[in-house]
N, C-alpha and C positions, 0 to 999 in steps of 0.2 A: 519562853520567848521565841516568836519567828521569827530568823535568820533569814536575810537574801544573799548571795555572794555573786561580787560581780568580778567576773578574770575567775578563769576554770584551766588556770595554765597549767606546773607543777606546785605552786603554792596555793592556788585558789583548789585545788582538789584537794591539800590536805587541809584546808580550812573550813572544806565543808565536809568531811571527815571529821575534824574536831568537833563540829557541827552535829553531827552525827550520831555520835558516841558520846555526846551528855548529855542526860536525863530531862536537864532542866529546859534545855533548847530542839528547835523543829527549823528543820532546813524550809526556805518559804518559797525558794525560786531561785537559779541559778542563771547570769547571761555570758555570754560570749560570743565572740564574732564567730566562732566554730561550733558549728550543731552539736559535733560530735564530743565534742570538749564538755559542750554544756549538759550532755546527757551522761556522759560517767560521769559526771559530779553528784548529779540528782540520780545515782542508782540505788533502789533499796530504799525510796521514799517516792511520793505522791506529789512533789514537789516539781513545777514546771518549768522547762526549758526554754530560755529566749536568745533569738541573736538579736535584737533592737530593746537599745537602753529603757525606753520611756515604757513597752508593755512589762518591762521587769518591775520597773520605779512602779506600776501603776495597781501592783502585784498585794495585797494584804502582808505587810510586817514589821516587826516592832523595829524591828533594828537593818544595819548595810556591813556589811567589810568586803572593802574594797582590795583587790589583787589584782589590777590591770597596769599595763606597765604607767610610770607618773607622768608621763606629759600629757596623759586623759584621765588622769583621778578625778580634775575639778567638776570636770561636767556628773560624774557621777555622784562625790561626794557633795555637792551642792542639789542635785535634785534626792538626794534621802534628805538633806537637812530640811530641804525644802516642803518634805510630805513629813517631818516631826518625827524621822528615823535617827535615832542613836548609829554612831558610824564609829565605825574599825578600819583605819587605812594600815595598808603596808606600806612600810617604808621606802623611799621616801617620801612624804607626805604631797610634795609637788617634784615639778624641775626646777621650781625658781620657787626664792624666795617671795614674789607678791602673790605666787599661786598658794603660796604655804599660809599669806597671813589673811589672805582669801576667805580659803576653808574655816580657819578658827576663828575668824570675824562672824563667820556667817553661824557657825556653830556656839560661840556664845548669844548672837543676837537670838537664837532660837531657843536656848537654855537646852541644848542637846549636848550629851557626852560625844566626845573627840579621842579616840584613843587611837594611839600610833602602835604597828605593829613592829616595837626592836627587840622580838624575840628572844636576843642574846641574855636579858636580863634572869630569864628564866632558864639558862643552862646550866648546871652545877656547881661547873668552877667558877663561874663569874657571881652567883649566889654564897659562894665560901667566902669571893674575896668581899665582897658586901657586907655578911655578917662579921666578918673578922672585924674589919676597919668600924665598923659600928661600937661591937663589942668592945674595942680598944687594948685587946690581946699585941698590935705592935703598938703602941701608945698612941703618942699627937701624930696624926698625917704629916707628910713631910713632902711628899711629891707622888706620881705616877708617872708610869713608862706604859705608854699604850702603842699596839702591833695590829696591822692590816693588813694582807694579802696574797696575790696567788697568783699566776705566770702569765695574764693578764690576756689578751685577746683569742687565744685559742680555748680559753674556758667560759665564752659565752657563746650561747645557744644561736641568737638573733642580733642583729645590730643596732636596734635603738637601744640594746642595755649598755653599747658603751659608747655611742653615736650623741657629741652633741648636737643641737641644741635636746632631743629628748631625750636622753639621759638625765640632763643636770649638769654635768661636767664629768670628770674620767673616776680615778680611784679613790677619790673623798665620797663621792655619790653613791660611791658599788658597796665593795669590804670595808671603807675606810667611814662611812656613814654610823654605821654600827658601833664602829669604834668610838665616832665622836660622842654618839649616846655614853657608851659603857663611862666615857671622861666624866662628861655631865652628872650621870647616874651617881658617881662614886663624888665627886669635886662638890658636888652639890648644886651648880651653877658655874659656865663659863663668862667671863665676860669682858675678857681680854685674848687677843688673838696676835698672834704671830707668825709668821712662816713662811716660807716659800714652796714655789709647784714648779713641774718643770713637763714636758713631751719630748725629750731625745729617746725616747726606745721605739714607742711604738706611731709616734708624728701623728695623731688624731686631734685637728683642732679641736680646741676648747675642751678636750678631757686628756689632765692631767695624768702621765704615767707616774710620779710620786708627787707624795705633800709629805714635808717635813716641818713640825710646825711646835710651839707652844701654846698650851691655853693656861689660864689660870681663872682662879677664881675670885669673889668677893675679898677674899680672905688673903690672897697673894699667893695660895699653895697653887702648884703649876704643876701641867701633866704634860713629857713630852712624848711628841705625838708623831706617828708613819703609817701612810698608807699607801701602798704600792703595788704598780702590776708589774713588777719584775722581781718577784719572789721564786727564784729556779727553783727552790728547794720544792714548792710546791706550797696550796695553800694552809694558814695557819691565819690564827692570832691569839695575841696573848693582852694579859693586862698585871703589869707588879705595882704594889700598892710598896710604899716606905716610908715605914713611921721613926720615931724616937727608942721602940725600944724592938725593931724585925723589920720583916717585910711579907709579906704574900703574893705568891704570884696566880693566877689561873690563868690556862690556855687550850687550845679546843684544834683538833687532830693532830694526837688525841685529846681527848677532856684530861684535865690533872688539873694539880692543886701542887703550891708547896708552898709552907708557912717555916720562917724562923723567928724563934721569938727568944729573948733575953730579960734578963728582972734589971737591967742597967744599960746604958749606952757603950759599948767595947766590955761589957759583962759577959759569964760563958753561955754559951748557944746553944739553943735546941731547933731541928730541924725533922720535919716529918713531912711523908708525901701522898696524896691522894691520888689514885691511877685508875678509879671507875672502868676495872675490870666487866662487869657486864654490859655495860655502852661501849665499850671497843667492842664486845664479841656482838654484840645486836645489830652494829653498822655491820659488820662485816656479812650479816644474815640478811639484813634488813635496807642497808646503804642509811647516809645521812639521813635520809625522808623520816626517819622511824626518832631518831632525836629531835628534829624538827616539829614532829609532829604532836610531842608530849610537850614541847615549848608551847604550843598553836592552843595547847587544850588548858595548861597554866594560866595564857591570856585570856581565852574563853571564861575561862570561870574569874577572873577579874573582871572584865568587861561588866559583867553582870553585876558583881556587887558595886563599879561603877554606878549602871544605869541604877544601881536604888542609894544612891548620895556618896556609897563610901571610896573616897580619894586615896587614903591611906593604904595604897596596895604598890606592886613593881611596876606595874604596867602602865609603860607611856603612852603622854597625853599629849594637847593638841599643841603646846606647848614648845614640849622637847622635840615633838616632829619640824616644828618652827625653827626654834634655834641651830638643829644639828644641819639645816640647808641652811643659815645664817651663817656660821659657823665655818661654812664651806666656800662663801662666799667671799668668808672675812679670812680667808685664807690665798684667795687670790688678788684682793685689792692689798694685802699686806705683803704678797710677793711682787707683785710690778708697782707701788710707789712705794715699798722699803721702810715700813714706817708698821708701827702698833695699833691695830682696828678693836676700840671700845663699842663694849657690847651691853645695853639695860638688862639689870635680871630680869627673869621673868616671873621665877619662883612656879610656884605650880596651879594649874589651872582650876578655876572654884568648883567644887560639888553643886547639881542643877538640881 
């Protein structure tokens, strides 16, 4: 499959790196508004460098994944859907939710795959707590406690990443986005909203310094939810799953696991912990980019079995990109009128 990748920032390099290093796929043409950006991407291929959208789009390729910052996904992700390219956006799919139902309007009417890039899905610890809660090792689901974030405006590079209007809004859009996914991923569907936002730290209109919030699901099990840019300790997040008969937690710097499980409810305990001793030592060789990057190549090779019908994979779709900026939204209309924002399932998006 030929690959084009548009945003050759620090994610659109590893994405055409992922690109790179699988068999199956051919990097097709790389754009960015920086020459030089878009020519280390296409290094070690044949593949051409553009800074204007439309000679990229006009480029021979099966497929797009998109890595420019979202308040310009649509014009991209809409002219691949537009030439019958299969798209990969990273998250978040837009800034606004009508840029989000946008894209997957236009992406079903075209019977083209939509897959969102929430990596997290594909990190270690958050694939234990998946399997666990599957498997049924702490019994019936009972709640989630989900965690977002990191010391907030001094760890971004540029300021549309935390500037609204093209942002999206503050730390529900950044760290606290991925979070919503991982709720969704595991809950199975949100579609009740609660919570409140607030800006006393760092007074950036319209993006949030925390959201404090609950979601639940179809089913009324509820995950309570934070995302914040005033996390001093530095950045993290975590997700603990609580059934009926343990709990699981995963959490990521570092990557770990801890599971407690019981044969009864207040029955005796077992507790064991996962510390993915070579992913600490490899960041520390290698920095984050190098976990990232084996997440980027997980999606990759879904993607593909995507584009040939099959849905049943981790990797989000046009869908969950949808809801998790819903989500975000229904988190601010539920903080300033003080009241519970119902959400339609969505369920998941059909095989083309």
């Amino acid at each position: 499959m030929r690959i084009g990748v548009v945003g050759a920032g620090v994610i659109g390099q590893l994405r055409a790196q992922s690109i790179k290093e699988n068999p199956a796929t051919q990097l097709a043409a790389v754009f960015d508004t920086s020459l030089d950006a878009a020519k280390k991407a296409v290094e070690g291929t044949s593949a051409p460098a553009f800074t204007s959208l439309q000679p990229f789009l006009d480029t021979g390729m099966d497929a797009v994944i998109v890595s420019s910052p979202p308040h310009v996904h649509e014009e991209a992700c809409h002219g691949a859907l537009e030439r019958g390219r299969h798209l990969l956006c990273e998250k978040p799919l837009s800034n606004t939710v009508e840029g989000c139902k946008r894209i997957v309007d236009a992406a079903i009417a075209r019977k083209r795959v939509l897959a969102v890039g929430f990596n997290l899905r594909y990190y270690p610890a958050i694939k234990f707590v998946k399997d666990t809660i599957d498997s049924g090792r702490i019994g019936e689901l009972d709640h989630l406690r989900v965690f977002g974030g990191h010391e907030g405006l001094p760890k971004f590079r540029i300021d549309w990443q935390y500037k609204y209007p093209e942002s999206g809004g503050g730390a529900m859009m950044d760290v606290g986005i991925h979070m919503t996914d991982v709720a969704r991923y595991l809950l199975g569907e949100i579609t009740e909203v609660s919570g409140v936002m607030s800006e006393n730290v760092w007074h950036v209109p319209g993006s949030e310094d925390n959201a404090v919030a609950v979601f639940r699901n179809p089913k009324g099990i509820p995950a309570i939810y934070q995302a914040t840019w005033s996390e001093w300790k530095g950045y993290k997040f975590y997700v603990e799953a609580y059934g009926s008969h343990g709990m699981v937690r995963g959490a990521y710097a570092p990557m770990q696991n801890m599971i407690i499980t019981q044969d009864r409810p207040g029955g005796k305990r077992s507790t064991r912990w996962n510390f993915f001793p070579e992913i600490i030592v490899r960041e520390k060789l290698k920095t984050w980019h190098s976990t990232a990057l084996l997440s980027f190549k997980g999606e990759l090779e879904d993607f593909l079995k995507m584009t040939r019908g099959n849905t049943h994979v981790p990797l989000a779709d046009g869908y969950a990109g949808l809801r998790s900026v819903e989500v975000a939204r229904a988190v601010k209309e539920s903080s300033e009128a003080h009241k519970v924002v119902t959400l339609p399932a969505l369920g998941r998006m059909e095989a083309v």
